[in-house]
N, C-alpha and C positions, 0 to 999 in steps of 0.2 A: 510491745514487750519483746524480750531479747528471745530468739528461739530457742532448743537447747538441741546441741548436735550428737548426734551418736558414736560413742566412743570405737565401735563396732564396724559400723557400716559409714558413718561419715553423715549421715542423710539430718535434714534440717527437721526439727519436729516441733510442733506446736507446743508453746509454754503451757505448761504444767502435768505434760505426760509425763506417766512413770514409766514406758517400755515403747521402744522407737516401733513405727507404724510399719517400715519396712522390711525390718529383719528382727522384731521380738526383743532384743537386747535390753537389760531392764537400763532406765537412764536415771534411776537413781543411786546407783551402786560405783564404786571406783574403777577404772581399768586394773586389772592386779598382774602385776609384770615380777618375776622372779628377778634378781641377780644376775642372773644368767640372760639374761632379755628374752623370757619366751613369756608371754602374755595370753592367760586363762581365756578359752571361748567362753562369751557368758551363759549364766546355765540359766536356759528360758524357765520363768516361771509358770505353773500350773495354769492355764486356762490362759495364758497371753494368748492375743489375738495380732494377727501382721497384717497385709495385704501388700497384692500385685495386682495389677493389671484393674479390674473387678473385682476381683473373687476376695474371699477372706480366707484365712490361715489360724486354725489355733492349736495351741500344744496343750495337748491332758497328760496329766501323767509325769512321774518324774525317772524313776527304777526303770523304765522302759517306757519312755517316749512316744507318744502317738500324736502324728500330726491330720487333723481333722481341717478339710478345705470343703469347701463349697464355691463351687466351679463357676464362675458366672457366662453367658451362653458368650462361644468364642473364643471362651478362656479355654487351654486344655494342658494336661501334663502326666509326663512320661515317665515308667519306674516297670522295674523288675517283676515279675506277675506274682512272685511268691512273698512280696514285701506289704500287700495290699489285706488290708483289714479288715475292712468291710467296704458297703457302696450303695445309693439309693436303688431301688430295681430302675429304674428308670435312667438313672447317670450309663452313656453309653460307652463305651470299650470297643478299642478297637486292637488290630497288632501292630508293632511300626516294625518292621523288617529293617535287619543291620547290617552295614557293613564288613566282610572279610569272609563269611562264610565258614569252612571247617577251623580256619584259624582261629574262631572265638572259640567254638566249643572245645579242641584240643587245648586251648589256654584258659581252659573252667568259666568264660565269660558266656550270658547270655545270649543264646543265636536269633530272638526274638524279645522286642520290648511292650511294653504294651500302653498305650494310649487312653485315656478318661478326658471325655470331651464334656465341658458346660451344658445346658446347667444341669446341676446336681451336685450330691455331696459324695465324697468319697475319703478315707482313712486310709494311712499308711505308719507299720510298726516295721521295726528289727526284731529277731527273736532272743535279743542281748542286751544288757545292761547299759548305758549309755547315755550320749549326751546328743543331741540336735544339734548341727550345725547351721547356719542359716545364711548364706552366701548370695549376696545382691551379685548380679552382674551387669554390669554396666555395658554399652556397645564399644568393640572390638580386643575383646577381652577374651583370654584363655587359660581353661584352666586346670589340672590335670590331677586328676584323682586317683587312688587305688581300686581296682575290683571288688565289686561289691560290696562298696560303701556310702556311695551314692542310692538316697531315698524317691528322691521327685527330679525332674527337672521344667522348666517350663518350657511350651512347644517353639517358645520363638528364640530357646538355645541349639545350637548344632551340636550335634554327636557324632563321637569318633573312638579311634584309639588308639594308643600307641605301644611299641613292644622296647623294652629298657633290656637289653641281650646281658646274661649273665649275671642274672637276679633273683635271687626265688625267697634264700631265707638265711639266717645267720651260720649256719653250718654249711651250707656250700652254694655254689651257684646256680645248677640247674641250666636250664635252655634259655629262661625268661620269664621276665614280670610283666605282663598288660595293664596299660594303664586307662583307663576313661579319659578321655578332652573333650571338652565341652567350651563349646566359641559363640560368642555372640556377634551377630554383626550391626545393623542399624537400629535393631532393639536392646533395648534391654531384658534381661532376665534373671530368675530366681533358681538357685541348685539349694537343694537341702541334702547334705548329707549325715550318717551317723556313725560319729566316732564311738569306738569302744573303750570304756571307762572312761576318762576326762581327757580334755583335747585342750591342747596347748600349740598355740600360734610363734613365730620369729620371723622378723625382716631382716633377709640378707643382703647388705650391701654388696655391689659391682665385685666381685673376685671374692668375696668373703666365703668359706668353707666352711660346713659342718660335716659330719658323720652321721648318720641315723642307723638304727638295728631297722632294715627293710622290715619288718611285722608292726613295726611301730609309724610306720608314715602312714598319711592321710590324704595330704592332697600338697600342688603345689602351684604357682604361678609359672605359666609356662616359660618363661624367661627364667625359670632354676634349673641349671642345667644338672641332671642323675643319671651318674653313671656308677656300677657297680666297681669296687677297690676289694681286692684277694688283704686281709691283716697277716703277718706273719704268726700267725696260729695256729695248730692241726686242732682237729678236737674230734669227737665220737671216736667209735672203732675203726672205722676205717681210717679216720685219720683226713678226713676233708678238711680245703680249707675253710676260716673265717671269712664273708663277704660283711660289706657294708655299704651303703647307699650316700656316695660320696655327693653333696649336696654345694651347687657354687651360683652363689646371687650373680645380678640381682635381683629380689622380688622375696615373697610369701612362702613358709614352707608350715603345714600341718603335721602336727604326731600325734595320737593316741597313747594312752596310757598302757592299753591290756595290748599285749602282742596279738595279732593277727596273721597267719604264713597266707601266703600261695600258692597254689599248686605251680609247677611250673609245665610248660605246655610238652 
């Protein structure tokens, strides 16, 4: 029988599933793409179940998302310390110590991530409204996210980051925006991040330009090159200017619905 492929993540899945084994996507719903060519992340359903590696993956919940894993032994993965929900007493923890030093924490990013090693079970929430994002990565793949947006990653993705100079928020530019990059290289692996309020995707062709309000991006293929653009606008009291997060394929670019700022470093 014909398999049915995921509008989402691509991945081949056994006839007669209704939500891809990979990354949750339901596969009986249509891709739904605006006019504008950005096309809605699908909104995982209650109690879908995914898998990587071993382990299993399920999403409870909708108003605020919780992703519930049970770690198979070998299997492990990495998130923020304040994003964790709960954990078997037994599931182990460890720290993963990050690169750059005073430069994360002066640019509001985590100077310590923390590691949940198999087997065991372990939960992870946002404390905001939102949607799950569910991001296969394939080997030699990179991909670049905003601060503190990213939920989970798996151990066999690399982490980094990068600083996008003269970026913070739509009223002026500040020092900088820090970005997460996260690389795979001879494996594969899983990023889950969580957008605030609804998350809407676009592929930018080779030179093709967009504009995003920086509180509104999400993540992007590292091959999108962002760089901050001053608008000819003043605005508040002081009279700052308007920035915007000049966006040029080609590749993936993510936005969020609810605005989000940065601090900037």
């Amino acid at each position: 029988m014909e398999r049915i492929e995921c509008q989402w993540c691509r991945v081949q899945n056994a006839p007669g599933a209704t939500s891809c084994m990979t990354c949750g996507a339901p596969l009986d719903v249509r891709n739904l793409v605006s006019d504008s060519g950005w096309r809605e992340a699908p909104r995982l359903r209650d109690m879908t179940e995914f898998r990587f590696s071993n382990s299993v993956a399920q999403v409870e919940g909708e108003l605020v998302p919780v992703i519930d894993m049970a770690l198979a032994p070998g299997d492990a993965v990495y998130f923020e310390h304040h994003v964790l929900l709960w954990k078997d007493e037994a599931t182990p923890v460890t720290a993963m110590p990050t690169q750059g030093g005073m430069r994360r924490v002066f640019g509001g990013m985590p100077f310590v991530l923390t590691l949940a090693h198999g087997p065991g079970r372990v939960a992870f929430s946002r404390d905001s409204p939102g949607e799950l994002v569910v991001l296969p990565l394939h080997p030699g793949m990179e991909l670049d996210v905003r601060g503190h947006a990213f939920l989970l990653a798996t151990h066999t993705i690399g982490y980094d980051f990068i600083r996008i100079q003269g970026l913070a928020n739509v009223l002026h530019g500040g020092n900088g925006m820090y970005l997460d990059r996260f690389v795979t290289q001879s494996a594969p692996g899983l990023l889950v991040l969580h957008g605030y309020g609804n998350v809407f995707e676009r592929y930018l062709r080779p030179g093709e330009k967009i504009m995003v309000e920086p509180g509104g991006f999400l993540y992007k293929d590292a091959s999108v090159n962002m760089q901050a653009v001053q608008m000819p606008v003043k605005t508040g009291l002081m009279r700052r200017g308007m920035y915007l997060a000049e966006m040029t394929g080609p590749g993936r670019v993510g936005i969020q619905s609810m605005y989000v700022h940065h601090h900037s470093e």
